[in-house]
Z-matrix of the N, CA and C atoms (Angstrom, degrees):
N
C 1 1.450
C 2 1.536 1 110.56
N 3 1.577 2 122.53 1 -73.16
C 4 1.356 3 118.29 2 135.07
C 5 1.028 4 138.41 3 -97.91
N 6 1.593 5 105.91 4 -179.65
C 7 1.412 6 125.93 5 -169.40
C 8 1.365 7 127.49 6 69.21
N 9 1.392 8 120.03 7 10.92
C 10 1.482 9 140.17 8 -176.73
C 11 1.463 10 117.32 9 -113.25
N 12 1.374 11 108.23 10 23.71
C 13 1.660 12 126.76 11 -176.06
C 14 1.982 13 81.52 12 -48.16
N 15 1.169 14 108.21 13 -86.19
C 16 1.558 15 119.53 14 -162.70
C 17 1.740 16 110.80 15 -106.14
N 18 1.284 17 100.29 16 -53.96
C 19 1.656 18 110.56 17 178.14
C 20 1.761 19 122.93 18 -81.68
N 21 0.900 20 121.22 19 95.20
C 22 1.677 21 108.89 20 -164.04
C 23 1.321 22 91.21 21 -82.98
N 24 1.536 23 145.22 22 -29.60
C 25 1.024 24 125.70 23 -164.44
C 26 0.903 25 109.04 24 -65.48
N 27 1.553 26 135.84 25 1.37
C 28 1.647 27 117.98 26 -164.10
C 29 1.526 28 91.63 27 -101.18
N 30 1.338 29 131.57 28 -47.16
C 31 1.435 30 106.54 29 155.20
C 32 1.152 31 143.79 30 -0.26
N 33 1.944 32 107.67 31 -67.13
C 34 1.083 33 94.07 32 166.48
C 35 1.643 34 136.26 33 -81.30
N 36 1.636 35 117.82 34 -15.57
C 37 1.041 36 125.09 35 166.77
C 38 1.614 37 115.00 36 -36.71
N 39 1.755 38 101.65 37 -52.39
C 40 1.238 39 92.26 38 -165.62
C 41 1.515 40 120.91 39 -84.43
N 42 1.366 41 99.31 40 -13.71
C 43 1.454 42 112.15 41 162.91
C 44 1.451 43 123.76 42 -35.73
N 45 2.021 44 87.84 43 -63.69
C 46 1.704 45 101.67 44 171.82
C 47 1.413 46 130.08 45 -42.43
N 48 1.485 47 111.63 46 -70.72
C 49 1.398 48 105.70 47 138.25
C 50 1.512 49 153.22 48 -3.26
N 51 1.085 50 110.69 49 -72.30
C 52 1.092 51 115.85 50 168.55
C 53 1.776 52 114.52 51 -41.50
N 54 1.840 53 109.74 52 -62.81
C 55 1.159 54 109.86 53 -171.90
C 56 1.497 55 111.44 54 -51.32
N 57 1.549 56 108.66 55 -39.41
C 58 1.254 57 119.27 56 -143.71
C 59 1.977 58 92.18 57 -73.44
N 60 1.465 59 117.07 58 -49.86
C 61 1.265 60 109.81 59 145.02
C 62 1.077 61 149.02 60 -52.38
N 63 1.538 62 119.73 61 4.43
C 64 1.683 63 112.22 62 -179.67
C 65 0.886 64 114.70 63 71.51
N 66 1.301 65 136.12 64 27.23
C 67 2.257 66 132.29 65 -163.88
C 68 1.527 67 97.28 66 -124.38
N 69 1.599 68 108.07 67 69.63
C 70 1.563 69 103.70 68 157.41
C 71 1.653 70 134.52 69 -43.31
N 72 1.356 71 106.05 70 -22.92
C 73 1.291 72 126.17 71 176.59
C 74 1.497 73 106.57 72 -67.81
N 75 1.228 74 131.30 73 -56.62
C 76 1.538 75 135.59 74 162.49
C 77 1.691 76 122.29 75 -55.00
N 78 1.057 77 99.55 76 -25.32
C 79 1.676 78 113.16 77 162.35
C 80 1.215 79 96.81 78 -81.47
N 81 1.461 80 159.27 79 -83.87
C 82 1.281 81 173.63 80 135.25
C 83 2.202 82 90.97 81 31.06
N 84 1.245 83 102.94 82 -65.98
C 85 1.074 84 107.61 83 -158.95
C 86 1.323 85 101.96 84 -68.62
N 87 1.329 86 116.43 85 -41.44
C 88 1.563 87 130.16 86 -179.15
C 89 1.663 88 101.40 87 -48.35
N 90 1.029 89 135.09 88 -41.14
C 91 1.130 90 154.64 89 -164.62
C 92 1.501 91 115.41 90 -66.29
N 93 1.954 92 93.23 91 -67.81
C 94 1.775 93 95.16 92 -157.42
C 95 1.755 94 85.06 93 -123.95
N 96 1.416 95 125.59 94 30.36
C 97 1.623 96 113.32 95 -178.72
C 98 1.172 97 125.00 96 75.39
N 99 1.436 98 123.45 97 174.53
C 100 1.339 99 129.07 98 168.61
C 101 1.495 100 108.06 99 -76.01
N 102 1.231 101 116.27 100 136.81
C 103 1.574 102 111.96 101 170.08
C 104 1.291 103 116.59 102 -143.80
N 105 1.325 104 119.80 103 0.33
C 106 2.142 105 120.27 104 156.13
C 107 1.412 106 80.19 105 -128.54
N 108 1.499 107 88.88 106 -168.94
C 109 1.164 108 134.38 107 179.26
C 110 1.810 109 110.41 108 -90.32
N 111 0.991 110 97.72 109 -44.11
C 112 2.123 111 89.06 110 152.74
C 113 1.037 112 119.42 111 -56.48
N 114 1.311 113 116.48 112 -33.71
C 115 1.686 114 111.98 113 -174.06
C 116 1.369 115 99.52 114 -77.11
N 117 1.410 116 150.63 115 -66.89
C 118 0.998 117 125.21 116 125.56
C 119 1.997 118 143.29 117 35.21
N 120 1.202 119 88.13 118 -80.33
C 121 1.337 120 94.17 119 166.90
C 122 1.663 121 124.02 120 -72.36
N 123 1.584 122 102.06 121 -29.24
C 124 1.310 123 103.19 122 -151.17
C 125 2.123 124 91.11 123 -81.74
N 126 1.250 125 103.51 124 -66.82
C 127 1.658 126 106.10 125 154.43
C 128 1.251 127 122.68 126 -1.62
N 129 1.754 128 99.72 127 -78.57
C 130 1.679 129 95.95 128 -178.08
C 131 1.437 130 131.32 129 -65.71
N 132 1.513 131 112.15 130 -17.37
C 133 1.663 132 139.64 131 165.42
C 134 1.882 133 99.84 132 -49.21
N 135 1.394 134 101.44 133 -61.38
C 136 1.142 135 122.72 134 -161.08
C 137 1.593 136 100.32 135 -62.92
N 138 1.681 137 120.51 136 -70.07
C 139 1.676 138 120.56 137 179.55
C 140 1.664 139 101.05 138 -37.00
N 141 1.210 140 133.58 139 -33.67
C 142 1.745 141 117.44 140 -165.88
C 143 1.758 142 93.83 141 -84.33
N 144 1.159 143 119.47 142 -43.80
C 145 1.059 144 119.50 143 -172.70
C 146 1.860 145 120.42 144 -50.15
N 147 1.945 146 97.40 145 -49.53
C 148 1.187 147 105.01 146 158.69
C 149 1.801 148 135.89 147 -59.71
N 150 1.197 149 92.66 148 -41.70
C 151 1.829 150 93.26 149 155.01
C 152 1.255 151 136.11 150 -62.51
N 153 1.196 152 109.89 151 -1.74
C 154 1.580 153 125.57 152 -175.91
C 155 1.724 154 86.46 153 -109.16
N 156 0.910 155 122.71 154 -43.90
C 157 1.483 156 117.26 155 -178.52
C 158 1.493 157 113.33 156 -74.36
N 159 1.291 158 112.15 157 -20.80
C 160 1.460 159 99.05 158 171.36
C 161 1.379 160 120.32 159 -106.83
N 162 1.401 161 116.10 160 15.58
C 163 1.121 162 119.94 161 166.61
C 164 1.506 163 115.97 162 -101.28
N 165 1.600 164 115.83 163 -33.25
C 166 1.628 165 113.30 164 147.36
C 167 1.459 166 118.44 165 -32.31
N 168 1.983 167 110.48 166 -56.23
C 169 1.286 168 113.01 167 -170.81
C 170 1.388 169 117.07 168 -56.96
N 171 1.439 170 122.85 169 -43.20
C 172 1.145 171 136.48 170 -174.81
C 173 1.664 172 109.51 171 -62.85
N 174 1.629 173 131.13 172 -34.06
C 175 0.803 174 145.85 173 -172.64
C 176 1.942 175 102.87 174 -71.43
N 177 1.468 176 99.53 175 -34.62
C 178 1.371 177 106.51 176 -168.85
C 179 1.480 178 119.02 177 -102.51
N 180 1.476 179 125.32 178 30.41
C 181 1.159 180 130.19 179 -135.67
C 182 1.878 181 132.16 180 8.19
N 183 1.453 182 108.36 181 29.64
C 184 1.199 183 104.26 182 -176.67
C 185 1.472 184 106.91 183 -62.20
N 186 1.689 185 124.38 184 153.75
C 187 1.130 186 153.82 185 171.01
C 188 1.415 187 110.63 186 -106.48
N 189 1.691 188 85.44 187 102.53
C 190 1.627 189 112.11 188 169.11
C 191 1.846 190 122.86 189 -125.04
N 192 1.490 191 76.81 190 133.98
C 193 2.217 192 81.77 191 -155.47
C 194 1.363 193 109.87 192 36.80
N 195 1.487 194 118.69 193 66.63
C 196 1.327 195 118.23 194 144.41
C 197 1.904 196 112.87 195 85.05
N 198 2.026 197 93.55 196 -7.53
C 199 1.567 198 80.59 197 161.68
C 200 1.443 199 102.71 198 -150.17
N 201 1.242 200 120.20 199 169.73
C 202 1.416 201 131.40 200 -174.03
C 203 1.381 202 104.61 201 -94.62
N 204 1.397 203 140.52 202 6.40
C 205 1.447 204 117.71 203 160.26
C 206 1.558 205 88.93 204 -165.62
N 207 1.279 206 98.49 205 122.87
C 208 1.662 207 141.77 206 -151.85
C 209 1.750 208 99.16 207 -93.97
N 210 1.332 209 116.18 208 -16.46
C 211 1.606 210 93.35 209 -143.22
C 212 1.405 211 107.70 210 -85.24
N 213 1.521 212 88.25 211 -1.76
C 214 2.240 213 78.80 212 178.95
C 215 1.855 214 120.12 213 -67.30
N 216 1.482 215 80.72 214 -10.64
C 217 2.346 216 105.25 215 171.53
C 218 1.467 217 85.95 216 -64.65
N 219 1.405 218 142.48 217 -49.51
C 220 1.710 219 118.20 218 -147.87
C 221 1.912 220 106.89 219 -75.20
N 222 0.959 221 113.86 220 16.72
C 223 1.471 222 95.12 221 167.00
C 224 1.587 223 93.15 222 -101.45
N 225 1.454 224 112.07 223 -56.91
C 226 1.671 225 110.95 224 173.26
C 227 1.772 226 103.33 225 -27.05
N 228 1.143 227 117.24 226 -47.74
C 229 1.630 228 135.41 227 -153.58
C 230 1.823 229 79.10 228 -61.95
N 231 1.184 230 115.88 229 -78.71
C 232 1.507 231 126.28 230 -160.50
C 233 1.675 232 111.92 231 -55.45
N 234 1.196 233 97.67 232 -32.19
C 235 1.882 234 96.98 233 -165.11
C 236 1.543 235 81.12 234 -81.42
N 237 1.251 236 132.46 235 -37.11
C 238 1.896 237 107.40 236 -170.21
C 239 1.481 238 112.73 237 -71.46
N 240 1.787 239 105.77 238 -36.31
C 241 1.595 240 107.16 239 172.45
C 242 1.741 241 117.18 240 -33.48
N 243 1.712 242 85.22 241 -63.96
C 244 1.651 243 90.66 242 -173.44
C 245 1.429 244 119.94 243 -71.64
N 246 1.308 245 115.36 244 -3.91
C 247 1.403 246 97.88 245 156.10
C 248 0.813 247 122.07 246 -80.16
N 249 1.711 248 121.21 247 -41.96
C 250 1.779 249 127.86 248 -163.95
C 251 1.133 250 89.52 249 -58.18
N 252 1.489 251 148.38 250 -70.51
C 253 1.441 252 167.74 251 -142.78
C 254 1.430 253 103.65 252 -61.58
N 255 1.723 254 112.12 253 -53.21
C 256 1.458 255 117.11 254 175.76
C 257 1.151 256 113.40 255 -50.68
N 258 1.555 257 124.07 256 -64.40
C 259 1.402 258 123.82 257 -165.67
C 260 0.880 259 106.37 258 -100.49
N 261 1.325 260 126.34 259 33.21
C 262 1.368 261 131.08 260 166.23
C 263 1.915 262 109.56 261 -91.70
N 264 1.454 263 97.30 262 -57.43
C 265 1.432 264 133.95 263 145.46
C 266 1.416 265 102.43 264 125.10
N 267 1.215 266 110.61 265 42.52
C 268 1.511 267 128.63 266 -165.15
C 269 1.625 268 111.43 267 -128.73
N 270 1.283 269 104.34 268 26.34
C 271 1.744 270 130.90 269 174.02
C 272 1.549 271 116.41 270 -33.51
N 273 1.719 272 87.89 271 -68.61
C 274 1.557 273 117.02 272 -172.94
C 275 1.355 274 113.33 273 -51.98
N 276 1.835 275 114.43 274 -32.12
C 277 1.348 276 113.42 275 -174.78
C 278 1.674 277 112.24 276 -87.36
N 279 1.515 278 102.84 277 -16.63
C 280 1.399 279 91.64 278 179.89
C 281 1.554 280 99.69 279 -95.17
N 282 1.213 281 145.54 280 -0.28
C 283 0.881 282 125.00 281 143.03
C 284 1.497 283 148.10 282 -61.27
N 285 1.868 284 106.12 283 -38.94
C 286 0.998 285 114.77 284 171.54
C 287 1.200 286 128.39 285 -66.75
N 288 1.087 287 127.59 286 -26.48
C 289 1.605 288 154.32 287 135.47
C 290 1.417 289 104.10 288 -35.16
N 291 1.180 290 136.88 289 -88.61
C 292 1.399 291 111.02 290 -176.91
C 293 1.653 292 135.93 291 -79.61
N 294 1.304 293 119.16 292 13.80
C 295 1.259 294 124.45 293 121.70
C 296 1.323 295 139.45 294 -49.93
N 297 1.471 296 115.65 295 -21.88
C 298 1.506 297 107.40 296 159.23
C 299 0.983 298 95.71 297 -102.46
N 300 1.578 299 141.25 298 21.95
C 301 1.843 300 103.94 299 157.45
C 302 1.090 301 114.94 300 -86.57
């Protein structure tokens, strides 16, 4: 539904994630879209959080979708944000949000 503008794998990345964190809410969203501005917030909270987790993983040789270091996905990761976010019209928050990471 989202995050499959161009890259579907990041779908599932963030899918992975999600479970692997416990964030029904990011499953939730994965599901039925953004629909406030928490959802919104809570997402873009969540993608830094997951990059921090896959850079632990990567650190730990964990195997995720088939490889142990993920990060060449974070530009895929960013160009789907800013779309979902763009036409979402919820831009500003994923920006302001990752300005404080």
């Amino acid at each position: 539904m989202i995050l499959t503008v161009r890259y579907s794998h990041v779908r599932d990345l963030v899918s992975h994630y999600a479970d692997k964190l416990s964030d029904k809410k990011v499953q939730e969203i994965l599901e039925n879209g953004l629909n406030s501005e928490g959802d919104a917030e809570h997402l873009s909270y969540f993608i830094w959080k997951m990059i921090d987790k896959m850079a632990e993983d990567r650190e730990n040789g964990v195997e995720v979708l088939g490889g142990s270091d993920n990060t060449s996905m974070l530009p895929d990761v960013s160009y789907e944000l800013d779309v979902l976010m763009s036409n979402s019209g919820y831009s500003q928050i994923w920006e302001d949000i990752s300005d404080e990471a």
